[in-house]
C-alpha positions in Angstrom: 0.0 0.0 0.0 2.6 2.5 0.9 4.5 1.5 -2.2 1.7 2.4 -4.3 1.4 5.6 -2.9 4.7 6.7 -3.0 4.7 5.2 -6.7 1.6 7.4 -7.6 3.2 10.4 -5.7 6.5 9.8 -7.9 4.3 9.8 -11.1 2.3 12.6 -9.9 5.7 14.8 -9.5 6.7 13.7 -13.0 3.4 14.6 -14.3 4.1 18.5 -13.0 7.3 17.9 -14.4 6.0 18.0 -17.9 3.4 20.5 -17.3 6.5 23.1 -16.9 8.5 21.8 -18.9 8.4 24.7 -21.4 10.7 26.4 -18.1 14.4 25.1 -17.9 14.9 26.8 -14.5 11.6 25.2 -13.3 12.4 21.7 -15.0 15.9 22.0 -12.9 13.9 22.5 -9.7 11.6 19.7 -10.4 14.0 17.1 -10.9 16.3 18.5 -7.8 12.8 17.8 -6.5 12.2 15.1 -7.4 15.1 13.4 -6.9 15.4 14.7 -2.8 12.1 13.2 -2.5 12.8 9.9 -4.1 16.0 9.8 -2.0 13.6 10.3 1.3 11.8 7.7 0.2 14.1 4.9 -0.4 15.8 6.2 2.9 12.2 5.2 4.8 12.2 1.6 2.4 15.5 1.0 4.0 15.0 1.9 7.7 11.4 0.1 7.9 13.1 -2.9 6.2 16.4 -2.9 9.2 13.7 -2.9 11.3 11.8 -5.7 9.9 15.0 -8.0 9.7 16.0 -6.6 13.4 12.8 -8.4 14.3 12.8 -11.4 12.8 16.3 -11.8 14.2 15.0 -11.7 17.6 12.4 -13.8 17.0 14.7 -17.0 16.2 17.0 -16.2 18.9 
């Protein structure tokens, strides 16, 4: 679920992207943007998924 939404909130952002696209300083933005955000994003993938092995390690012990 939160995969979908992040998905559909990365599309969204691209979307934008081509609506001001006719703007080189605005496309720059976008995809600084764009790319911070994914960035966040795979940051939060990564720490929910330590935490998910974390567990599952203490689990079998």
């Amino acid at each position: 679920m939160e995969k979908m939404f992040c998905l559909g909130l990365a599309l969204g952002a691209l979307g934008g992207a081509l609506a001001v696209a006719n703007s080189c300083k605005m496309r720059s933005l976008v995809k600084r943007s764009q790319e911070e955000f994914i960035d966040k994003v795979n940051e939060a993938v990564d720490a929910r998924l330590d935490a998910m092995e974390r567990d599952r390690k203490r689990e079998r012990d």
